[in-house]
C-alpha positions in Angstrom: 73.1 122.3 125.4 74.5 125.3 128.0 73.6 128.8 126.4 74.9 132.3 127.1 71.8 133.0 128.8 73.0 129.4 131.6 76.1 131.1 131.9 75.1 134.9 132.9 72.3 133.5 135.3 74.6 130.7 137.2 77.7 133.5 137.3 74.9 136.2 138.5 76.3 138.9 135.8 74.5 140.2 132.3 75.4 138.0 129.2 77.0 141.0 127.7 79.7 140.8 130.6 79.9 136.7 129.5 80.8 138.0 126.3 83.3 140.1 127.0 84.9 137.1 129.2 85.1 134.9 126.6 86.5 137.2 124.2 89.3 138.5 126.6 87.9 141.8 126.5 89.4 144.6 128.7 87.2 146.4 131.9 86.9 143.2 133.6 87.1 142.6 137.1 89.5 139.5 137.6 87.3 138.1 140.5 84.4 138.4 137.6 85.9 136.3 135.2 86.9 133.6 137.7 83.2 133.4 137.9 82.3 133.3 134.6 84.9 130.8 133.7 83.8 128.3 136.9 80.4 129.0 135.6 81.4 127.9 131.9 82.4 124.8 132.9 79.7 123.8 135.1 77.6 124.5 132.3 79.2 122.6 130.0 79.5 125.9 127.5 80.6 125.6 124.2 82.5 128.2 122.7 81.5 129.3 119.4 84.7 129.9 118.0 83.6 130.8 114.4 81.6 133.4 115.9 84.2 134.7 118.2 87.0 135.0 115.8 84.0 136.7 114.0 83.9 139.0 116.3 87.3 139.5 117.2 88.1 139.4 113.7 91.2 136.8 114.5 91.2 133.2 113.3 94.5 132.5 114.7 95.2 130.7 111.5 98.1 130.2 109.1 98.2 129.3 105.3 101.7 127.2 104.7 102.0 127.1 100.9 104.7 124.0 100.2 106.1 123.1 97.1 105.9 119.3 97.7 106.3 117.3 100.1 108.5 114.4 99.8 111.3 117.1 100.7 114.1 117.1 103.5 114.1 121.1 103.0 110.3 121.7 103.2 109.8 119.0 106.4 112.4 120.3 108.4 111.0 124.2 107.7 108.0 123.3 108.6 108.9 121.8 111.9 110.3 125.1 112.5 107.4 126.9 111.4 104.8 124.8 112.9 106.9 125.0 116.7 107.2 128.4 116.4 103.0 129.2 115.5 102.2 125.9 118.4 104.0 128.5 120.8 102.3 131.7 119.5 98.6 129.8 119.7 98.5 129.8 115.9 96.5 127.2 114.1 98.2 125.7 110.8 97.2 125.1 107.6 99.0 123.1 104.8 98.9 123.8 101.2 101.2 121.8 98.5 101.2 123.3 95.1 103.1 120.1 93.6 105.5 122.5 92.0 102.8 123.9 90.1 102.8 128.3 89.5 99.1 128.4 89.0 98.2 126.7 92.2 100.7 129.0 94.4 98.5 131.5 93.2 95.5 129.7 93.7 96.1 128.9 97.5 97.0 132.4 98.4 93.4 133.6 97.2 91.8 130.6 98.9 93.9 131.5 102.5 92.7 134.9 102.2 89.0 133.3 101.7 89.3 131.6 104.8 90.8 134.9 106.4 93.9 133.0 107.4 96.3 135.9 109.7 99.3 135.6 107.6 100.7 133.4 104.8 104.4 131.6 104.6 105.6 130.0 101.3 108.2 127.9 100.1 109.1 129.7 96.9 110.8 128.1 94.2 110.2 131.0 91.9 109.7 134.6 92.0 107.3 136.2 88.5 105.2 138.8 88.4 102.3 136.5 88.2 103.1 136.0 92.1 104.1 139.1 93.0 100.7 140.4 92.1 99.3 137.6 94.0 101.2 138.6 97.1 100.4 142.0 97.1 96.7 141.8 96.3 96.8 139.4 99.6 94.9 140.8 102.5 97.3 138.7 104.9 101.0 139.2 105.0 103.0 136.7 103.0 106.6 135.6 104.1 108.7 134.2 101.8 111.0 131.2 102.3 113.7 130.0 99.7 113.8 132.7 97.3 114.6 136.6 97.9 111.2 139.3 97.5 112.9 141.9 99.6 113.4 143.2 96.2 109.6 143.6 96.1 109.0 144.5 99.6 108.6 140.9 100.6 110.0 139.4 103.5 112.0 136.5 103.3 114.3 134.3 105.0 116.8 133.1 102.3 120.1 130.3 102.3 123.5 132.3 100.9 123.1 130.1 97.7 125.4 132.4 95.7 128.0 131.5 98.3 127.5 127.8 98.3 128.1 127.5 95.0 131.5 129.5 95.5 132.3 127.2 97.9 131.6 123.7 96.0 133.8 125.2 93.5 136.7 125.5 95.9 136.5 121.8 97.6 136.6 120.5 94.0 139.2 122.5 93.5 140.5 121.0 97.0 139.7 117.5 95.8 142.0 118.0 92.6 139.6 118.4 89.8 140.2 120.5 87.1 136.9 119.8 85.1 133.8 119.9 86.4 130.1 120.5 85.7 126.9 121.3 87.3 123.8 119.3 87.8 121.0 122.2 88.3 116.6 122.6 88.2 115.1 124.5 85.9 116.1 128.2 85.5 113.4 130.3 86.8 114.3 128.8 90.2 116.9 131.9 90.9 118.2 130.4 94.7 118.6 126.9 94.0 119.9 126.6 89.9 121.2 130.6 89.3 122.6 131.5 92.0 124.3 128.3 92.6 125.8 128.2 89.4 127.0 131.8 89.1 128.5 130.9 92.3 130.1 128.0 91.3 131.6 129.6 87.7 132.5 132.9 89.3 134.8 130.6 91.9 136.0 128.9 88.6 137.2 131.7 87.0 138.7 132.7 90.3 140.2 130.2 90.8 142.3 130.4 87.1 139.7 126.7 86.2 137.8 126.2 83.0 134.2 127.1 82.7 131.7 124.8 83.7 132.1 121.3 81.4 128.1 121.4 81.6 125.1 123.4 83.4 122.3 120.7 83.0 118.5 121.5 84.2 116.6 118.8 85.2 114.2 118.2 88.2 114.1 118.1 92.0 114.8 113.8 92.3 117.3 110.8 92.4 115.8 110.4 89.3 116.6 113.2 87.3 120.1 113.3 88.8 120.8 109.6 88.1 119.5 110.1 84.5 121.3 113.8 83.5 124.4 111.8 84.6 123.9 108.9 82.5 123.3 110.6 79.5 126.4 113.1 80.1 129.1 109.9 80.4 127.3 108.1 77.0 128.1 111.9 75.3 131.5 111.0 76.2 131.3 114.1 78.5 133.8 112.9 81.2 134.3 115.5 84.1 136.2 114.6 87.6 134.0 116.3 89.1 130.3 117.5 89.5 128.5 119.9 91.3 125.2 119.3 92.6 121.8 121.9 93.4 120.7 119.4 95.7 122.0 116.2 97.6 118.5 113.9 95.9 120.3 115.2 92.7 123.6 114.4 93.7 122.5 110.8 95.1 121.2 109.8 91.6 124.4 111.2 89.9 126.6 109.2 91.4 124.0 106.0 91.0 124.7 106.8 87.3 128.7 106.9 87.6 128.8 103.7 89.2 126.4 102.0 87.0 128.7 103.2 84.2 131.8 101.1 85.9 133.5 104.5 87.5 134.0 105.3 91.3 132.4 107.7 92.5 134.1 110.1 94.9 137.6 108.7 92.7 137.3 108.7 89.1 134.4 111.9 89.2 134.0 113.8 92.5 130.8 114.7 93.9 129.1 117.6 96.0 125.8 118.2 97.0 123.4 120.7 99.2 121.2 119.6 101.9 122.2 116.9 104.2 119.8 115.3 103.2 119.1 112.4 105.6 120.4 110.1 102.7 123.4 111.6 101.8 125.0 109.4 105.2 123.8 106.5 104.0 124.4 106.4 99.7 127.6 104.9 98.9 129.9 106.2 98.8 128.9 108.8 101.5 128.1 112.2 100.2 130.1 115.3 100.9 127.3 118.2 101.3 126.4 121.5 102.9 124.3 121.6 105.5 121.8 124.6 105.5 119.6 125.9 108.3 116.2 124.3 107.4 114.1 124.2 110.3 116.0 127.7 111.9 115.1 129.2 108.5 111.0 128.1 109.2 111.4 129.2 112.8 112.5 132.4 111.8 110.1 133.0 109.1 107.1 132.7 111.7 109.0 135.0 114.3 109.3 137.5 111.1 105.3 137.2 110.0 104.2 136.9 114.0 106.0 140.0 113.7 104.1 141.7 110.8 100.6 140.5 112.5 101.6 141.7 115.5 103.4 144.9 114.6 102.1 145.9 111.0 105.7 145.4 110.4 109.0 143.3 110.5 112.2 145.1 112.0 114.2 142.4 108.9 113.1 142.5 105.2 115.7 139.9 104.5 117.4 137.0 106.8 120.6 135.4 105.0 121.5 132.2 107.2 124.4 130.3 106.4 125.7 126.6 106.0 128.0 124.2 106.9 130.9 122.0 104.9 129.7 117.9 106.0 132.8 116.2 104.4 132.6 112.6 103.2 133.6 110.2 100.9 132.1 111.4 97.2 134.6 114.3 97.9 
């Protein structure tokens, strides 16, 4: 195997000056390096990259911290993410906490173990458990999903407050005067809070009765299919239901036709996501379209920025959403 010492001696220079080729140091003739590098692959040199990042004290590497993975949310964010790094000659790694606290926690110590340049989560919770975690972290953490600005953490968040106002009004729209809301559990503040204040605060606006129900169940057809169920044998008839997300929403109106209702008819129902089965359930699902992969994308641009920079020029990103109409509303 080529060595350092193959290199200088074929390229006629000192090793020293090999070293600073291959580690893109500055004071180097350009003509010099052409050499070095012809001579590098003559030789059949290997790079040692532990050593140089070693050296250099850059990995190029970057701890993705996902809450699972069977999610239309977290896929398309990191297709944003991963684009974005590919382009900035970042190096990716994938974490999935399976929506447990303790292993959020766990990853970001073992990231900073293997000296990873910056972290990006997926929150679905913000405690002080974490926050400590994040700001014992040697690398910069971005946050995704849930708002740390509050914290001096920056994240790139969905206007879920606003959403929620909004599913209000097309029920409202869709003539239902009785509705309900199918959320997750409470300490996820985006997706089941703000969503529901959103939602009764457009009630109230609106001159509608509270909330019928604010149920919180889990992140699946599943739980949506079997909150619904057990809503409509408690007699607990609303015209229309609200959803946190569209997987949600899919098994909720599973559970109103199996109870020998139409949904989209007898009980209305929204959703968030576009999800890619909302098109496809029957009837279709009316949702809201949020930013998924633009929100990953940006997230790297905003921790590229921190490496880079020592700083981001945003501590927060709101992005927005779009109204998909169909036939459940």
């Amino acid at each position: 195997m080529a060595s350092l010492h193959d290199v200088a001696r074929l390229a006629g220079v000192s090793k020293s000056t090999v070293s600073r080729v291959i580690n893109d140091e500055y004071g180097v003739k350009e003509a010099t390096k052409i050499k070095v590098r012809r001579a590098i692959e003559e030789c059949g040199y290997v790079v040692n990259q532990v050593a140089k990042d070693l050296k250099s004290n850059k990995t190029n590497l970057i701890g993705i911290i996902v809450p699972r993975v069977a999610s239309n949310a977290v896929s398309q964010g990191v297709d944003g993410l991963s684009k974005a790094f590919e382009l900035a000659g970042k190096h990716v790694l994938l974490a999935n906490s399976a929506l447990e606290a303790g292993k959020e926690i766990q990853y970001i110590e073992l990231f900073n173990q293997k000296r990873v340049e910056g972290i990006v989560m997926f929150a679905t919770h913000i405690d002080d458990a974490l926050i400590t975690a994040i700001k014992r972290s040697k690398a910069p953490v971005v946050l995704i999903g849930q708002d740390g600005s509050g914290f001096n953490i920056p994240s790139v968040i969905h206007d879920d407050y606003r959403v929620g106002y909004c599913a209000a009004e097309q029920l409202h729209q869709a003539g239902c005067c009785s509705v309900g809301f199918l959320g997750v559990k409470g300490d996820d503040i985006a997706v089941d809070r703000q969503r529901y204040d959103g939602f009764s605060n457009a009630l109230n606006h609106l001159g509608l009765t509270p909330p019928q129900f604010h149920t919180q169940g889990q992140f699946s057809i599943d739980s949506g299919r079997e909150e619904m169920a057990r809503l409509l044998a408690e007699n607990q008839r609303p015209d229309g239901v609200f959803c946190a997300t569209d997987r949600i929403a899919i098994g909720a109106i599973q559970a109103i036709a199996a109870a020998g209702l139409k949904p989209g008819k007898d009980i209305k129902v929204v959703g968030v996501g576009n999800d890619e089965m909302a098109s496809v359930v029957t009837p279709g699902l009316s949702t809201f379209a949020y930013a998924f992969e633009p929100a990953g994308n940006n997230a790297a641009k905003m921790l590229l920025e921190i490496i880079e920079q020592g700083r981001s020029q945003v501590a927060k990103l709101v992005l927005g959403f779009d109204w998909i109409p169909r036939q459940s509303c």
